[in-house]
KOLZA-853692 format. One line per 10 residues: number of its first residue (from 1); their letters; for each residue y, z, x of N, C-alpha, C. Coordinates in nm, 3 decimals, padded with zeros to 5 digits, always signed. Layout:
BEGIN
NUM = A = Y,Z,X,Y,Z,X,Y,Z,X; ... .
//
This chain:
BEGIN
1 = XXXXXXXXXX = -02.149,+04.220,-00.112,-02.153,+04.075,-00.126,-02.158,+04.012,+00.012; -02.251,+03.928,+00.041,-02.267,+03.859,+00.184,-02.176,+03.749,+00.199; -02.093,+03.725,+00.292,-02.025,+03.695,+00.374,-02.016,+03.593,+00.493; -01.980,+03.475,+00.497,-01.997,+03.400,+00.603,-01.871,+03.422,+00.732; -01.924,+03.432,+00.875,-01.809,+03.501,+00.912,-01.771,+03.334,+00.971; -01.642,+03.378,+01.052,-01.530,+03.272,+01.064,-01.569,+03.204,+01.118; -01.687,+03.191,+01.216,-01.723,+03.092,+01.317,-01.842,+03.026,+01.234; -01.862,+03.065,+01.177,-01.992,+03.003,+01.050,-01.909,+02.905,+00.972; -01.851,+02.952,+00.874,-01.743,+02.883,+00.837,-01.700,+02.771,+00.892; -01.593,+02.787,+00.988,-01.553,+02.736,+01.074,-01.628,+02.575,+01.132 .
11 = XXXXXXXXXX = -01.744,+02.653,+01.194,-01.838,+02.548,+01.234,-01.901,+02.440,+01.083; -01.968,+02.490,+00.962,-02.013,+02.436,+00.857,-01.896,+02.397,+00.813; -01.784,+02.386,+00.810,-01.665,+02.305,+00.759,-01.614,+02.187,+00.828; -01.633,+02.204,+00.985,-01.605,+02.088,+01.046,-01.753,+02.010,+01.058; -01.851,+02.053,+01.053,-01.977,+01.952,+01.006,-01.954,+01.873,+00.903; -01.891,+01.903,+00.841,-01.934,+01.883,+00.661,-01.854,+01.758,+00.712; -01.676,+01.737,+00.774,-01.575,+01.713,+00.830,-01.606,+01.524,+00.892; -01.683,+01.603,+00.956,-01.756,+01.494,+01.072,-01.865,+01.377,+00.963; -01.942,+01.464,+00.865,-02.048,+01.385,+00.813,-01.968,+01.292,+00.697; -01.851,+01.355,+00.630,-01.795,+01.280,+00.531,-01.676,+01.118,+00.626 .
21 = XXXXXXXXXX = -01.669,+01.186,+00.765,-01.600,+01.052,+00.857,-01.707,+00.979,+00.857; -01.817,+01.004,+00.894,-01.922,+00.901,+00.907,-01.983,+00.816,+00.796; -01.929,+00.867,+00.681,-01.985,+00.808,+00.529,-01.890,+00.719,+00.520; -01.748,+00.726,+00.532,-01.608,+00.693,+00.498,-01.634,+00.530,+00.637; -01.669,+00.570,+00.743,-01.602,+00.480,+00.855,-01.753,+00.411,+00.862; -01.898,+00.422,+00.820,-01.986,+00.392,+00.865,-01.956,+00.199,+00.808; -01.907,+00.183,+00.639,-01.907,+00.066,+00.601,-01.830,-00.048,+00.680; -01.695,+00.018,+00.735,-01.622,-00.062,+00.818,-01.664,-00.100,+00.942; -01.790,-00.003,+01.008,-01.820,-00.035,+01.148,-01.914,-00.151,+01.113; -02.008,-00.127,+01.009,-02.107,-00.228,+01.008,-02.057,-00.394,+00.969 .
31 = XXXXXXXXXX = -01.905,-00.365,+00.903,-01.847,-00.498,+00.834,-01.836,-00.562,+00.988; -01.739,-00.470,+01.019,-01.679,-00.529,+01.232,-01.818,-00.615,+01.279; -01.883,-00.526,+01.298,-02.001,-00.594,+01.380,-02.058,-00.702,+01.329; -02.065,-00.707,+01.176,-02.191,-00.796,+01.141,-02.065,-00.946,+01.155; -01.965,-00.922,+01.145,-01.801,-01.035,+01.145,-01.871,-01.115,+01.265; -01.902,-01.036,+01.397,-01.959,-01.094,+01.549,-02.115,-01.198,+01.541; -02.191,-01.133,+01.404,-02.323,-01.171,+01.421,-02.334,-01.342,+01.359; -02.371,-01.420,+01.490,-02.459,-01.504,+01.394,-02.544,-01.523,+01.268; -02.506,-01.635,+01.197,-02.519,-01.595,+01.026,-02.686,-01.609,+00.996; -02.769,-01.653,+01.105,-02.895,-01.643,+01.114,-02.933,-01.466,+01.143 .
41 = XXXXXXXXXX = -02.802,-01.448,+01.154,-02.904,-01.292,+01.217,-02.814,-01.154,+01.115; -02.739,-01.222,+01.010,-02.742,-01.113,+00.886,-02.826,-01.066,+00.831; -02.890,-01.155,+00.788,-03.025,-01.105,+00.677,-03.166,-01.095,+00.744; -03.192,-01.134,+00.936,-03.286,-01.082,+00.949,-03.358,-00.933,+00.918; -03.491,-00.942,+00.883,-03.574,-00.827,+00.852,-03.668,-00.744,+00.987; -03.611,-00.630,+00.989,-03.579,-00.532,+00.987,-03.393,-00.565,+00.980; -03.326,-00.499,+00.957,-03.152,-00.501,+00.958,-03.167,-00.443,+01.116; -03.072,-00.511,+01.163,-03.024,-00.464,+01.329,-02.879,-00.416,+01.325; -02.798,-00.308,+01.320,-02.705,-00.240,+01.323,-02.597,-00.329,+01.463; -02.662,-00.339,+01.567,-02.553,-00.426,+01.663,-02.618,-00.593,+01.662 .
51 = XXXXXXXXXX = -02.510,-00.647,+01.685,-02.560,-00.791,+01.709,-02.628,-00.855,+01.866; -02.767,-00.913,+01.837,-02.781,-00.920,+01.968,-02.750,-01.082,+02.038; -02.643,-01.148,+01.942,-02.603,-01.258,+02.025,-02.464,-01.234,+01.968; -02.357,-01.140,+01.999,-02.220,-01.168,+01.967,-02.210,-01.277,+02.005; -02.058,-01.322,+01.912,-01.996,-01.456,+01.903,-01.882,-01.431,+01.832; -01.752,-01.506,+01.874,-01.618,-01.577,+01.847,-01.625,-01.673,+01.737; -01.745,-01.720,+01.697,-01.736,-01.837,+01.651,-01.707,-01.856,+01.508; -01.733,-01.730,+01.440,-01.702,-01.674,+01.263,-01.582,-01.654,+01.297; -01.504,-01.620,+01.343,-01.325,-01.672,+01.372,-01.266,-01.740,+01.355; -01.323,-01.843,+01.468,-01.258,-01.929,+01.522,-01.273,-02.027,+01.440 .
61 = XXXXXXXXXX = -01.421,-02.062,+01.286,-01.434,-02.092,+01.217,-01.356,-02.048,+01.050; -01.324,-01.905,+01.090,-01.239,-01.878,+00.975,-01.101,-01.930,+00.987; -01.090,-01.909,+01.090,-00.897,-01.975,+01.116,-00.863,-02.116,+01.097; -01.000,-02.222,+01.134,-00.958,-02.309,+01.139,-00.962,-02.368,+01.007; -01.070,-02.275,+00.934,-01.130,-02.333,+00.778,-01.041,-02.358,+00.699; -00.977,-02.211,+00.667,-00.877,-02.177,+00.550,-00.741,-02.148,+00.640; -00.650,-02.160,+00.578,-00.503,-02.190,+00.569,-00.447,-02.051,+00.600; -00.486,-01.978,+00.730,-00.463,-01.835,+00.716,-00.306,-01.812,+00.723; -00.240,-01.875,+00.841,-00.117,-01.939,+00.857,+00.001,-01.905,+00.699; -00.040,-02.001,+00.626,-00.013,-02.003,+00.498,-00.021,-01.891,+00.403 .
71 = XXXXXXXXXX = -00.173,-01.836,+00.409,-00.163,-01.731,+00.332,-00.125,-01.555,+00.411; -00.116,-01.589,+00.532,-00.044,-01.467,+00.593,+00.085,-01.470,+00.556; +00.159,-01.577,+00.578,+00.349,-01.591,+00.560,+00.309,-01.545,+00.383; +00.258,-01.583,+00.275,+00.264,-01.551,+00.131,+00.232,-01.400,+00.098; +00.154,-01.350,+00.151,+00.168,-01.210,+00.174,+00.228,-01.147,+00.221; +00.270,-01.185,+00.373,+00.387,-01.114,+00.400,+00.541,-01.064,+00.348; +00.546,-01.214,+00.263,+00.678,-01.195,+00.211,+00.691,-01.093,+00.117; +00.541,-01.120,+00.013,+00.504,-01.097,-00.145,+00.481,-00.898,-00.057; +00.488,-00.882,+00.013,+00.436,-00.702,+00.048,+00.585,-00.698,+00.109; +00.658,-00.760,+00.211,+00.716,-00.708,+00.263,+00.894,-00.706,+00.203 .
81 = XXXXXXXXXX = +00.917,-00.782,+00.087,+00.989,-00.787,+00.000,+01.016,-00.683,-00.107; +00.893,-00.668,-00.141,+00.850,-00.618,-00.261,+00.873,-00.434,-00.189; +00.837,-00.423,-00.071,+00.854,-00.256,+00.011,+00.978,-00.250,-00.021; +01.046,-00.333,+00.077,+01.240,-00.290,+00.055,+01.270,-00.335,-00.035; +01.276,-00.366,-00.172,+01.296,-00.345,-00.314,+01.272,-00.200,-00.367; +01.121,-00.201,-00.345,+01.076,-00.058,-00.382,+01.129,+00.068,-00.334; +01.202,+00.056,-00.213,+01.263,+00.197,-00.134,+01.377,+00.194,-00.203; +01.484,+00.095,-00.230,+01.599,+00.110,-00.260,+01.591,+00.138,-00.420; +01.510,+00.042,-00.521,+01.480,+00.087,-00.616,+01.459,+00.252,-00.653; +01.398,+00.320,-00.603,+01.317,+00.430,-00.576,+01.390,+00.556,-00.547 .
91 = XXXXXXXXXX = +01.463,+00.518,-00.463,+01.579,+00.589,-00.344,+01.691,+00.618,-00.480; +01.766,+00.508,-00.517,+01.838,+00.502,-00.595,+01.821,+00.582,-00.711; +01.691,+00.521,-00.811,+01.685,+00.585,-00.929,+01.662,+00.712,-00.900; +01.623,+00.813,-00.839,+01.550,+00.923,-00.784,+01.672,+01.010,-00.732; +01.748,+00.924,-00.681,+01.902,+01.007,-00.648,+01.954,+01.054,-00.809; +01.927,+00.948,-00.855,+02.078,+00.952,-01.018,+02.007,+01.084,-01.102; +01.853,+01.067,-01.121,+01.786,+01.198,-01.168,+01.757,+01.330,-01.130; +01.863,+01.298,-01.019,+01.813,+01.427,-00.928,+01.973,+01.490,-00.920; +02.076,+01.458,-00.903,+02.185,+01.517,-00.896,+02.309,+01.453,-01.010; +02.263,+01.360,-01.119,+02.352,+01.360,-01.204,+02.300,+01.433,-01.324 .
101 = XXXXXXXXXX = +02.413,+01.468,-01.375,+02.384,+01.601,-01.473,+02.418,+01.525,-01.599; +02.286,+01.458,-01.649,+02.308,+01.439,-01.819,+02.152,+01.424,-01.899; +02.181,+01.469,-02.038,+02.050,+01.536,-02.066,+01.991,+01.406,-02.069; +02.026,+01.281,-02.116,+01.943,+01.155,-02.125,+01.865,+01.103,-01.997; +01.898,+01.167,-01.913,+01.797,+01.110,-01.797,+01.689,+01.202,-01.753; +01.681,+01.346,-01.842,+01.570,+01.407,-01.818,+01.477,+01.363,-01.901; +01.484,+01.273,-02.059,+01.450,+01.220,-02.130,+01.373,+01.089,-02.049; +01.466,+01.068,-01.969,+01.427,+00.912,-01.935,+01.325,+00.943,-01.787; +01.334,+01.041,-01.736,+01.229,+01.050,-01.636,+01.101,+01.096,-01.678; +01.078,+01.189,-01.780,+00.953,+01.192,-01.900,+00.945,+01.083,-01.895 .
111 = XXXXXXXXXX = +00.995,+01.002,-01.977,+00.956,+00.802,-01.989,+00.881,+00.752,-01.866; +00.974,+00.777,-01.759,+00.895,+00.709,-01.604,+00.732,+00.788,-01.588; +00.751,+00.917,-01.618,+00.612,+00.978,-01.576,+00.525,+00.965,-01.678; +00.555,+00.899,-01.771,+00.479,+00.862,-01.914,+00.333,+00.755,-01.868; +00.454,+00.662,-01.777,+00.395,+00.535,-01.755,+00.296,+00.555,-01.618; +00.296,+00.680,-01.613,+00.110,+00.669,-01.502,-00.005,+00.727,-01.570; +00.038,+00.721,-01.721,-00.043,+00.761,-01.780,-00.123,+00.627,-01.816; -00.043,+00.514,-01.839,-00.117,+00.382,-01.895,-00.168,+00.323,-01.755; -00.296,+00.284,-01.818,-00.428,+00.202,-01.688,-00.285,+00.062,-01.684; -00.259,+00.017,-01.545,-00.236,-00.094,-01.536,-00.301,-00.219,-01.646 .
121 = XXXXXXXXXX = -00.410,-00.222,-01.620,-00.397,-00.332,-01.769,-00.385,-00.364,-01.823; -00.339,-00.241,-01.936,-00.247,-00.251,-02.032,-00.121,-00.309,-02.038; -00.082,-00.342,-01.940,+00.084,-00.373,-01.901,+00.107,-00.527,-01.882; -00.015,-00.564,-01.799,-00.071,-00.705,-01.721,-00.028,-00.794,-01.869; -00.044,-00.815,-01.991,-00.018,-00.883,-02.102,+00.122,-00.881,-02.123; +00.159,-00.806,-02.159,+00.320,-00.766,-02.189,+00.386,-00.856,-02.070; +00.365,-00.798,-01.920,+00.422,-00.859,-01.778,+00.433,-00.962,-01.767; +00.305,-01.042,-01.798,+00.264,-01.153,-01.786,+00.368,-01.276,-01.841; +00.360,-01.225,-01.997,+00.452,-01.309,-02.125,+00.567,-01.321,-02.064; +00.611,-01.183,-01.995,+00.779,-01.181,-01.977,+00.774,-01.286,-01.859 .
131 = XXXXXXXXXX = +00.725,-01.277,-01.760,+00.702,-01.370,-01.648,+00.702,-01.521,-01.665; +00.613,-01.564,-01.781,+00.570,-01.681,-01.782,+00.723,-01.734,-01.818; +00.778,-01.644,-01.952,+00.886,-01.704,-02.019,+01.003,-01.721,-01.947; +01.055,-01.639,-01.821,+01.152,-01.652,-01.736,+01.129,-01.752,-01.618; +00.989,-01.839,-01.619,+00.964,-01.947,-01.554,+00.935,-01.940,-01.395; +00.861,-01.792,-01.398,+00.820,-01.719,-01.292,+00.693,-01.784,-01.242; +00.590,-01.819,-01.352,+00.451,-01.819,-01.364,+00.414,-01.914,-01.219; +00.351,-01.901,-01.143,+00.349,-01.961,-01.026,+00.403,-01.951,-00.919; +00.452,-01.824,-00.901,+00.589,-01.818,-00.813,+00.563,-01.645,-00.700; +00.607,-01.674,-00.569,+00.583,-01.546,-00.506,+00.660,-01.472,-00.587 .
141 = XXXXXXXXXX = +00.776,-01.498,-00.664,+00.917,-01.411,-00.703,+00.811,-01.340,-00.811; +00.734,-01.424,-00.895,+00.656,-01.341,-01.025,+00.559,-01.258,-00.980; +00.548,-01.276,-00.832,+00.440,-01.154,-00.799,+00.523,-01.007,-00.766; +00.636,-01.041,-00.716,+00.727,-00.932,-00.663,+00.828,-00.851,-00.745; +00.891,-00.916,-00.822,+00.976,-00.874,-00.960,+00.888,-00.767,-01.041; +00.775,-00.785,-01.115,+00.714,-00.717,-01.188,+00.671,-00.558,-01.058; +00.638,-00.583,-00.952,+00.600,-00.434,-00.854,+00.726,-00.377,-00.799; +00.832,-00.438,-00.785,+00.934,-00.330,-00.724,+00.931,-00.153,-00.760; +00.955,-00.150,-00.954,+00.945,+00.010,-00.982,+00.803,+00.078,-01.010; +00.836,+00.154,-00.900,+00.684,+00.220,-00.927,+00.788,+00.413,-00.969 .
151 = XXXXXXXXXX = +00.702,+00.468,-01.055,+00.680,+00.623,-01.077,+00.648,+00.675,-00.977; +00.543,+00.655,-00.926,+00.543,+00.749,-00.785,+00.654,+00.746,-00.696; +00.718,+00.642,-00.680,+00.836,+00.667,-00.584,+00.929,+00.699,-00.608; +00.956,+00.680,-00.754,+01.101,+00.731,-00.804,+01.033,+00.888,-00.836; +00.941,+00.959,-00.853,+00.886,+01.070,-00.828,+00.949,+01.140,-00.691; +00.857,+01.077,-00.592,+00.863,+01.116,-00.477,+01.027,+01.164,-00.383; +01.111,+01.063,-00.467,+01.237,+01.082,-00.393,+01.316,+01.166,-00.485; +01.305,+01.183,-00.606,+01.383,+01.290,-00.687,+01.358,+01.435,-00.655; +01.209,+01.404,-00.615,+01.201,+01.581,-00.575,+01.266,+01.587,-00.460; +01.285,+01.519,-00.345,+01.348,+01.573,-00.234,+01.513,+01.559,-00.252 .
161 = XXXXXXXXXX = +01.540,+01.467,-00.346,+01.665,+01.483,-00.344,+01.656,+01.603,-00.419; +01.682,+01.665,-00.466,+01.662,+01.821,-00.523,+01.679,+01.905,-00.439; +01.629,+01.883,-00.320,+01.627,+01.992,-00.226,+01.693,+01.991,-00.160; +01.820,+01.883,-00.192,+01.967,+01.882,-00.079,+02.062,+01.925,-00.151; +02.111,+02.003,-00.117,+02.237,+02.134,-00.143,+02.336,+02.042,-00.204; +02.340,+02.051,-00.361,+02.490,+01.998,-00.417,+02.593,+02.019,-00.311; +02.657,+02.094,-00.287,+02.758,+02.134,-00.181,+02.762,+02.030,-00.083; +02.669,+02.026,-00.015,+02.688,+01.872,+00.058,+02.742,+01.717,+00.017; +02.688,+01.729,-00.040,+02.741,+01.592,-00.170,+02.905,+01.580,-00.197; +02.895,+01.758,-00.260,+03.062,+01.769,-00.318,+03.146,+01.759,-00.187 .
171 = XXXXXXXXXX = +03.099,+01.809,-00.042,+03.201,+01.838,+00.049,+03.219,+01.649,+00.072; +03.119,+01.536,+00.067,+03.160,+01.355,+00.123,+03.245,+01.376,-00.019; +03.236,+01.411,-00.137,+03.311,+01.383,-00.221,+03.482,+01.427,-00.233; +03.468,+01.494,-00.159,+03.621,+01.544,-00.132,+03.670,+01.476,-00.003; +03.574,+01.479,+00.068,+03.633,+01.366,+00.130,+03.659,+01.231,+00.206; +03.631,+01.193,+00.050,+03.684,+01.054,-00.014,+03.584,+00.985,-00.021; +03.396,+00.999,-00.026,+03.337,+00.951,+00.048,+03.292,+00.843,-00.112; +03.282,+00.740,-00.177,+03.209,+00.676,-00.264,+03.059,+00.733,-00.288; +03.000,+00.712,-00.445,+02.907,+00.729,-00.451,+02.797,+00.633,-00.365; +02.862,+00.472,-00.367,+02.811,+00.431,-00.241,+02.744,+00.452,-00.128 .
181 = XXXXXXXXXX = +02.882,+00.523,-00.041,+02.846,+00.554,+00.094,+02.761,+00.670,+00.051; +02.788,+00.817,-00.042,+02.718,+00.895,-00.048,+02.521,+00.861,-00.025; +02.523,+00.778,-00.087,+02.379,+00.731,-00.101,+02.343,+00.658,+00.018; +02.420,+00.558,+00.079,+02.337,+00.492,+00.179,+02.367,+00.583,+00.305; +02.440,+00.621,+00.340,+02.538,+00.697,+00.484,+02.468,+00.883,+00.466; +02.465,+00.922,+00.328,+02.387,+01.085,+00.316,+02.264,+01.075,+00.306; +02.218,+01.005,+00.168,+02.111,+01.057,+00.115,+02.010,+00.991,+00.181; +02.028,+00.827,+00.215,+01.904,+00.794,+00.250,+01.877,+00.834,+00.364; +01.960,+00.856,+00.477,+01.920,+00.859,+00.679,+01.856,+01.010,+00.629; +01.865,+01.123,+00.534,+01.804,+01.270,+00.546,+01.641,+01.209,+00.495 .
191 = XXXXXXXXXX = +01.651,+01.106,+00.428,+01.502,+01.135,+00.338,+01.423,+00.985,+00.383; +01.456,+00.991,+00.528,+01.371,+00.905,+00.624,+01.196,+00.987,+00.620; +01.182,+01.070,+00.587,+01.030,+01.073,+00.630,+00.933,+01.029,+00.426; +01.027,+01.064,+00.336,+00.976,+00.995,+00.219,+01.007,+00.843,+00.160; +01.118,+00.799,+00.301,+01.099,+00.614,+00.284,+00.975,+00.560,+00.342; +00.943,+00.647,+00.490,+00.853,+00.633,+00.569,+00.701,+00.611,+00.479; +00.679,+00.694,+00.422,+00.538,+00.740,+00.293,+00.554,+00.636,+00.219; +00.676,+00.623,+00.172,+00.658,+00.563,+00.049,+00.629,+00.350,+00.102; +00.723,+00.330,+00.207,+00.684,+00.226,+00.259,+00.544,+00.185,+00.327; +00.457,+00.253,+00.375,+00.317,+00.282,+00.409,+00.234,+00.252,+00.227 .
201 = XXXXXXXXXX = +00.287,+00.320,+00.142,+00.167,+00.334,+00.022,+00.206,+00.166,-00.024; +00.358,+00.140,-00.044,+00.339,-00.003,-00.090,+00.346,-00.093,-00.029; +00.316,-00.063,+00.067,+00.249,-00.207,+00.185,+00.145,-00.206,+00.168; +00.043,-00.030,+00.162,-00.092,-00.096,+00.126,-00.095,-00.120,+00.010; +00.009,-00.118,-00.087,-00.067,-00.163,-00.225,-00.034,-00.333,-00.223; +00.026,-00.368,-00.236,+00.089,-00.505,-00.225,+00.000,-00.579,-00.127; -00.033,-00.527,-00.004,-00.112,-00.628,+00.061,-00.298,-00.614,+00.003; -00.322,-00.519,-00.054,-00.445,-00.517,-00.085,-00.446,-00.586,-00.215; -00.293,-00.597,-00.311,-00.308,-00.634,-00.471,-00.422,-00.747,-00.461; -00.498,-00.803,-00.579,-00.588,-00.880,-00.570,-00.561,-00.952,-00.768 .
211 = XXXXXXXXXX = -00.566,-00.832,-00.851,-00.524,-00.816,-00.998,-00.436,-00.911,-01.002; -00.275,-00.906,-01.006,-00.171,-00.970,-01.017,-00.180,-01.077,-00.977; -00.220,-01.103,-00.848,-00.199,-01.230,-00.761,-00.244,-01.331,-00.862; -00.427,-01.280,-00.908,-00.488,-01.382,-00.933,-00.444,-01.456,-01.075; -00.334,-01.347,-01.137,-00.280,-01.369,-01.293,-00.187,-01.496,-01.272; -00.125,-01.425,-01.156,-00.006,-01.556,-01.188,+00.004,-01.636,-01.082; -00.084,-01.653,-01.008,-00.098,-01.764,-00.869,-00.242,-01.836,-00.943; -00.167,-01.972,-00.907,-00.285,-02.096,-00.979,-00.262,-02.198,-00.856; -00.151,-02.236,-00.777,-00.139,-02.325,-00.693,-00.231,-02.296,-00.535; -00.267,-02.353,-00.473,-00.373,-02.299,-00.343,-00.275,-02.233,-00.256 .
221 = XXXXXXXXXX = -00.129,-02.326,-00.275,-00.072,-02.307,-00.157,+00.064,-02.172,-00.127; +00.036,-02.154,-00.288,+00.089,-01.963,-00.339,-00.020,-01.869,-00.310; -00.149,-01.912,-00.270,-00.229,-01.814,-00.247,-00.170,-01.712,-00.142; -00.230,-01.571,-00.193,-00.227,-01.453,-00.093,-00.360,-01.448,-00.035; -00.330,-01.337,+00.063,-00.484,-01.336,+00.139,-00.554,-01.290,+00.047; -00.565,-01.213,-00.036,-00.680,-01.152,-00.150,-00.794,-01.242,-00.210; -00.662,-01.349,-00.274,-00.709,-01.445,-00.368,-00.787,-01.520,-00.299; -00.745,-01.570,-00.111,-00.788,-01.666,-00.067,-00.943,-01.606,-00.052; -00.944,-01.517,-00.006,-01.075,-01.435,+00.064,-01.182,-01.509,-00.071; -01.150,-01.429,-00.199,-01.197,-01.474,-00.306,-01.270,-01.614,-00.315 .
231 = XXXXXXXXXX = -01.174,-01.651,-00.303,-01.268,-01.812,-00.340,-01.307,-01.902,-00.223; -01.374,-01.761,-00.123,-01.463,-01.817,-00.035,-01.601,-01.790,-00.097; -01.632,-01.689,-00.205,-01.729,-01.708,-00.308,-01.768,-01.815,-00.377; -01.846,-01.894,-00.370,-01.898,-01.990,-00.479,-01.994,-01.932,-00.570; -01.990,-02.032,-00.671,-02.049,-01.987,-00.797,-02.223,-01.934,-00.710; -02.273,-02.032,-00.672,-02.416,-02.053,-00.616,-02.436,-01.952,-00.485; -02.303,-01.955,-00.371,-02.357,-01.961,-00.288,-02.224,-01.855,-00.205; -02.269,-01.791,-00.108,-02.149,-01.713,-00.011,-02.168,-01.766,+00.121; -02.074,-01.799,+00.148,-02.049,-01.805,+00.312,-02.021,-01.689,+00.409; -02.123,-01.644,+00.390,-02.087,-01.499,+00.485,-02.016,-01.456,+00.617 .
241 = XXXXXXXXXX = -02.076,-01.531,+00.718,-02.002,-01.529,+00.842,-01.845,-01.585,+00.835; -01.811,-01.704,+00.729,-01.628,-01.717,+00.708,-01.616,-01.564,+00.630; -01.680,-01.530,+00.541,-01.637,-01.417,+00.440,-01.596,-01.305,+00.497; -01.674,-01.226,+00.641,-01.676,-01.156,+00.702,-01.585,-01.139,+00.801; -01.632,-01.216,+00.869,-01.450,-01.303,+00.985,-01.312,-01.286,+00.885; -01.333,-01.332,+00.776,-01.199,-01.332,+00.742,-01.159,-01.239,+00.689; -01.251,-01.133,+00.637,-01.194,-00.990,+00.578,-01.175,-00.890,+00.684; -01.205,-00.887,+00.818,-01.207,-00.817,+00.907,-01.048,-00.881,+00.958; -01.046,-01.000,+00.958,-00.879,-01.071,+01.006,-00.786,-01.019,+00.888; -00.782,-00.996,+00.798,-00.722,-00.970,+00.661,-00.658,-00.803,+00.673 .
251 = XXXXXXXXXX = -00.756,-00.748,+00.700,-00.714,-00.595,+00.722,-00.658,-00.551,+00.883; -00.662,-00.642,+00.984,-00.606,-00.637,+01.124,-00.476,-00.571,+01.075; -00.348,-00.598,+00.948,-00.201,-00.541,+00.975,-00.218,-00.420,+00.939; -00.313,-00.374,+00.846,-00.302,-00.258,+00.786,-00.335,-00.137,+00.901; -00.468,-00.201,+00.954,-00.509,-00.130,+01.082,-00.364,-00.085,+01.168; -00.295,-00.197,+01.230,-00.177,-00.161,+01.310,-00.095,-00.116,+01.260; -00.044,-00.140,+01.131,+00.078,-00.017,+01.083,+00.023,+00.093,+01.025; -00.114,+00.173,+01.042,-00.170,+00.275,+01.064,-00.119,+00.322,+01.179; -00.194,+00.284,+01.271,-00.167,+00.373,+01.453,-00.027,+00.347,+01.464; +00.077,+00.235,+01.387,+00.237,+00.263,+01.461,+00.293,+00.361,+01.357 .
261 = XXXXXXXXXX = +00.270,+00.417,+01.214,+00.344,+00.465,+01.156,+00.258,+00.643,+01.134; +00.150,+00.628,+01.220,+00.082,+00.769,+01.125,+00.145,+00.915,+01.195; +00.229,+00.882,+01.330,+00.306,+00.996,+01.377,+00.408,+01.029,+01.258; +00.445,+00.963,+01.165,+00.515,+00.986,+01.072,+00.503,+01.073,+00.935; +00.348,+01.015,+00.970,+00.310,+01.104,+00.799,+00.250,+01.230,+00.889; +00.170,+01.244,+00.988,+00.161,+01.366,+01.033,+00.245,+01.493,+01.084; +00.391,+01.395,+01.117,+00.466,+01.490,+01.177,+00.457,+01.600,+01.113; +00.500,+01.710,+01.149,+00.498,+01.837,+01.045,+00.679,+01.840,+01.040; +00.765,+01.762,+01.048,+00.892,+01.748,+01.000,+00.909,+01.675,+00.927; +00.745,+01.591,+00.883,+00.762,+01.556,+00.719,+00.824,+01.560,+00.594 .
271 = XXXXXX = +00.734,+01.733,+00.627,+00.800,+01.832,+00.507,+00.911,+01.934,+00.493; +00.972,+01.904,+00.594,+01.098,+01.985,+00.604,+01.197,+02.020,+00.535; +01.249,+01.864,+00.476,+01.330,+01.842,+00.411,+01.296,+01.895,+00.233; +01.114,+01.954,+00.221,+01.111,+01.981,+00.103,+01.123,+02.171,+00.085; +01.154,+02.197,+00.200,+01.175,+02.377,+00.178,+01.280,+02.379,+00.090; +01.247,+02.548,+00.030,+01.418,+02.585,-00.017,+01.485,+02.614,+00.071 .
//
């Protein structure tokens, strides 16, 4: 049987490597650039890949247009609320299924992993009703209340709590330590690299949400950045150079808490805490 040897391999795997970065990163380079181009020179024919009159001015026109101010602080809160909810939420339930011993909560974590079986949409009706009726409907709180519990995170932290030695637990418990302190003072400072993950996935989910926002935000001035971006669409007509400018300004945080947090997910003391 013929055989590719290691440097063949090797080499045709990091090609392959390189061509799927360039598929992945090619849409974002062309968004960047065309953000710079005069809006006369989008749709010129032939397409020109760099702009040959950069300009500030799709900026400086997006900032001043729309209410970025406004809808940065509404996102911020609506993502950065909704993260530290979700860790402690997460942290918590994920501890109780992981080292309390009763058969109803193996029952009840089936239940949690039930629910990534249903498409979000399904839920959006049910959510919605409960929202409207507790007098949420319009409100950053109705965007944030309904995302705190997610399955993946109460996932994510049960398995690692698993992998911390009862014995540890029992020795703060002898002495004298509260289930309290056990949890904030033990469990959480060990399972810093799956708050780390898990705060990264729902920042990007929360700041990218677009679904929710648009359900229960009707006022301009509850807008998130999603929604706002949105209804720079008109029925007739797009404003491209604001559209562009402002989706390239929109994704600037995600970009930076990439390069400040990705020593984290790469570390290889990530996974430490998940050996036997």
């Amino acid at each position: 049987m013929f055989k590719f040897s290691d440097r063949v391999s090797s080499t045709f795997l990091t090609s392959l490597m390189y061509l799927m970065v360039l598929i992945f990163i090619f849409p974002i380079v062309w968004l960047l650039l065309s953000s710079f181009k005069p809006g006369s020179e989008l749709f010129t024919y032939p397409l020109k890949f760099l702009p040959e009159n950069p300009t500030l001015d799709n900026y400086e026109y997006a900032w001043t247009t729309m209410n970025f101010v406004r809808y940065f602080i509404n996102t911020t809160i609506v993502t950065v609320v909704t993260t530290i909810l979700t860790i402690l939420a997460s942290a918590s339930c994920g501890f109780a299924l992981a080292k309390y011993k009763y058969k109803w909560l193996s029952v009840f974590f089936v239940c949690i992993l039930a629910t990534t079986m249903l498409p979000t949409e399904v839920i959006m009706g049910p959510t919605f009703t409960i929202i409207q009726s507790l007098g949420l409907y319009d409100s950053l709180t109705g965007l944030i209340i309904p995302s705190i519990s997610t399955a993946t995170g109460i996932f994510m932290f049960r398995q690692f709590f698993i992998t911390v030695p009862d014995d540890l637990i029992e020795s703060a418990r002898i002495d004298g330590a509260s289930e309290g302190k056990i949890f904030f003072r033990l469990m959480l400072p060990i399972s810093k690299p799956i708050i780390v993950t898990l705060a990264i996935f729902s920042f990007q989910w929360r700041w990218n949400d677009y679904i929710w926002p648009l359900i229960v935000i009707s006022s301009p001035e509850q807008y998130t950045l999603q929604i706002a971006l949105r209804n720079i669409i008109a029925a007739n007509s797009i404003n491209w150079p604001l559209l562009l400018s402002a989706s390239v300004i929109s994704i600037l945080p995600m970009v930076v808490l990439f390069f400040i947090f990705q020593k984290y997910i790469m570390d290889s003391q990530a996974t430490s805490g998940l050996k036997s």
